[in-house]
N, C-alpha and C positions, 0 to 999 in steps of 0.2 A: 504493500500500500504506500502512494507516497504519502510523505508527510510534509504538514505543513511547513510556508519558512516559515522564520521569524518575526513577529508583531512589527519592528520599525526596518523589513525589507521595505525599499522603494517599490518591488513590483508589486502585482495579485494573486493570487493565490486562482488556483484554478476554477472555473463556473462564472467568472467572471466577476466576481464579488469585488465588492470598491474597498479600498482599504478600510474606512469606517466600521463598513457590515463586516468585515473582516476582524477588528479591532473588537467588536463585541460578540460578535461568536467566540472570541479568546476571554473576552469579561467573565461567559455562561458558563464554560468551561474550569475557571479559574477560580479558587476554593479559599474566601478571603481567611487571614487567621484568626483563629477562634479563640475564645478566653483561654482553653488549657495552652497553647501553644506560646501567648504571654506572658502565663505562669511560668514557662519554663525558660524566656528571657531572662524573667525578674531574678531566677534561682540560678542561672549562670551568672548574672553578673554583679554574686553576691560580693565575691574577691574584690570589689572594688568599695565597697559600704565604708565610708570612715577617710575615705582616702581624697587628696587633691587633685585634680587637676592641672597639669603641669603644662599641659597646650590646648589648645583647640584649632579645628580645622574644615572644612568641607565646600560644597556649593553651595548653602543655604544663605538665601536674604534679611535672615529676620535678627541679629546682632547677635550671634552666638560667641563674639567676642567676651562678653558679658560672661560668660562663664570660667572661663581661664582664670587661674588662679584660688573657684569655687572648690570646697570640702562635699563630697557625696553624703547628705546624712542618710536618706534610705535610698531603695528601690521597690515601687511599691506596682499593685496592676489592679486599673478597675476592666472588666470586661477585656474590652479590647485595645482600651489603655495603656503605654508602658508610661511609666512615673518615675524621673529619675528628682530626688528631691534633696531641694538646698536649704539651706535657713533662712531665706527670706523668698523663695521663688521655687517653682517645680517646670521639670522640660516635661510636656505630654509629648508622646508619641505614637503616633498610630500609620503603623503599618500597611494601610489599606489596601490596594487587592494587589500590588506586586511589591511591598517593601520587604525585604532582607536585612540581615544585619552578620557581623560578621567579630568574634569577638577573639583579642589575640592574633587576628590575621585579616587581610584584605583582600578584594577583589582586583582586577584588573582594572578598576576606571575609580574617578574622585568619590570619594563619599560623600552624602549629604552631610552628616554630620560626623566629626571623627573627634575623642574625646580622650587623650591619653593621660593617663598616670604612670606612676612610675614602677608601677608591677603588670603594666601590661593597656590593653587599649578597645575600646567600642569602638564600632563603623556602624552605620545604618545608611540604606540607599533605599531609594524611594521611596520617602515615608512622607507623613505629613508630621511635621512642628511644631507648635504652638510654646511661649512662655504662660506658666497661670500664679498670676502672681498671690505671693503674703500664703497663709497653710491652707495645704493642698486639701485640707478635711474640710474648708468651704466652697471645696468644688465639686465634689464629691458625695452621692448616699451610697456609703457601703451595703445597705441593705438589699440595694438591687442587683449585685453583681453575686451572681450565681456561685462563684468560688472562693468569696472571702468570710472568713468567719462568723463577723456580722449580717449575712445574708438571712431572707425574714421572707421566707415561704409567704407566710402569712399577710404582711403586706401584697404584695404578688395578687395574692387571690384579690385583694379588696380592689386594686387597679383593673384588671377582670373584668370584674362588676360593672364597669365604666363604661365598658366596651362589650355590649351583646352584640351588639352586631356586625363586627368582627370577624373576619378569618381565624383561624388559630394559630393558621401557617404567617401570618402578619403580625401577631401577637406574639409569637414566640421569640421572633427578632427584632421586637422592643426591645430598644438597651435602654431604655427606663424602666421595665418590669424585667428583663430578664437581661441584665448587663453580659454580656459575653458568651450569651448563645447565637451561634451561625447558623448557616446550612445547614450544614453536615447534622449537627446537633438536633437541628429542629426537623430533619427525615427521619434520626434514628430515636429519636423521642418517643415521635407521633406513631411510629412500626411498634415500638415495644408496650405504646398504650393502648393498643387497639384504635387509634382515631383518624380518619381520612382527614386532609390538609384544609379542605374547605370546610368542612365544620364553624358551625358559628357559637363563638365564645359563649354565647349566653344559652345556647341548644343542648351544648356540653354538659352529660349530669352531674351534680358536684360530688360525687368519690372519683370519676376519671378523672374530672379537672386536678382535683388535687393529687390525684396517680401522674397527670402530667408535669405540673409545678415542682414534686418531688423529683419527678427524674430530670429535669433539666441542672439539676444540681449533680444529681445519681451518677449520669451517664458522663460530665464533664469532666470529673475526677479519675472516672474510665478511659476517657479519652487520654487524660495526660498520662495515667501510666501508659497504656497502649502506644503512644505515640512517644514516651522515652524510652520506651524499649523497641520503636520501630517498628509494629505489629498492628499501627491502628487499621491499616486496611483491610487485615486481615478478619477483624473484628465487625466489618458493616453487615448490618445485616440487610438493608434495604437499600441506602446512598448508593447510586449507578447501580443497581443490580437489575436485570430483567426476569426474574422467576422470584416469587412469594416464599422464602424457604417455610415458610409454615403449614399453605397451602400448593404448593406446585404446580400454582397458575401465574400468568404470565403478570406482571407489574405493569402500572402504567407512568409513565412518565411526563412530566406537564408545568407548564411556569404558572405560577396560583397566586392568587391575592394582586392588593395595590401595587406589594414589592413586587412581583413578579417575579419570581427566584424559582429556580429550580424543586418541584419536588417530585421522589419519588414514592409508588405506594402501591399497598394491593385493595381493589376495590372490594377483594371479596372478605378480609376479613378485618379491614380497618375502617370503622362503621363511621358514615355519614353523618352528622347532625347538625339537622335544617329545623 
């Protein structure tokens, strides 16, 4: 089969696709990073907690000058947040659907933002940047973000309530009610609670709703081990899959809700409710 080029080749890919439609058939494809895989920035780049800043460097416009010479007091992660945090200011970073980062070593071309110390060094490439100035806990409800200690199921459900008329598959990628649940998360949620993607939140009976609430927590801490030991593919049960391992009928595949994101499912035995 051939395979496609690469996203910024000058030509088009074959069928005649314009680079654009080209550019988002790679979007559909392309699996932005989800809270565990933040989690486990934050947990690499603990070696650096306490430490100075001895340079700064990269292509970014927004005066990361400013940092040079800064002490790391944490590294913290809401959802899909990374939070490196100072004493007077915190860098957000988010990765969005093609940032990298690279820690102890680099890539072949400038980082966005490159931050060294003296026992080693962060890179990050395409990411998005932000300063949030004065403490980072008034920018933040930890209570949303599905992997931090303070997260509160129970808020969760009350937001819900808000929205009956809702998708479930567009509710679960609220990073207000569900900080750091993605794709991936919100197909392999909705498979393990028996629930079709269009389901309307308020249709939802309340023991699945809270069987789903719960495993959005459940399955994300699954995800991080599976994916530091490099195994989470191995663990889908439904995400790109064409056959129901439950039932041994075919899955369907379909972009759902306002987001319109990818979901996949079995009609026959992840129940509908309208």
């Amino acid at each position: 089969m051939e395979s496609k080029p690469p996203i910024m080749a000058v030509f088009f890919p074959k069928k005649n696709l314009s680079y654009i439609k080209y550019f988002l058939y790679i979007l559909q494809k392309k699996a932005m990073p989800e809270g565990p895989s933040i989690v486990i920035l934050k947990e690499v780049v603990q070696q650096f907690t306490g430490q100075t800043i001895i340079s700064v460097s990269g292509s970014s416009t927004i005066g990361i000058g400013r940092i040079e010479g800064q002490t790391v007091i944490s590294f913290k992660s809401w959802g899909k947040h990374f939070l490196i945090c100072f004493e007077d200011f915190t860098i957000r970073i988010h990765l969005l659907m093609f940032g990298t980062y690279r820690i102890n070593e680099r890539k072949d071309r400038k980082p966005q933002l490159n931050l060294t110390f003296s026992n080693g060094e962060i890179n990050l490439y395409s990411c998005s940047i932000k300063f949030l100035e004065g403490d980072v806990n008034l920018h933040y409800d930890w209570t949303t973000d599905v992997m931090n200690e303070a997260w509160n199921p129970e808020l969760a459900a009350n937001k819900l309530q808000m929205i009956p008329d809702q998708m479930i598959c567009d509710a679960l990628l609220d990073q207000n009610i569900f900080a750091g649940v993605g794709n991936i998360i919100k197909n392999e949620v909705l498979y393990r609670t028996y629930v079709h993607p269009e389901s309307l939140v308020g249709k939802v009976p309340s023991a699945v709703l809270k069987k789903v609430i719960d495993e959005c927590s459940i399955y994300s801490f699954d995800f991080l081990e599976w994916k530091k030991n490099y195994v989470l593919r191995e663990h889908w049960l439904i995400y790109t899959k064409k056959h129901c391992q439950r039932c041994n009928l075919p899955t369907q595949y379909k972009h759902t809700g306002l987001r319109n994101r990818r979901s996949f499912y079995c009609p026959n035995c992840q129940n509908l409710y309208l």
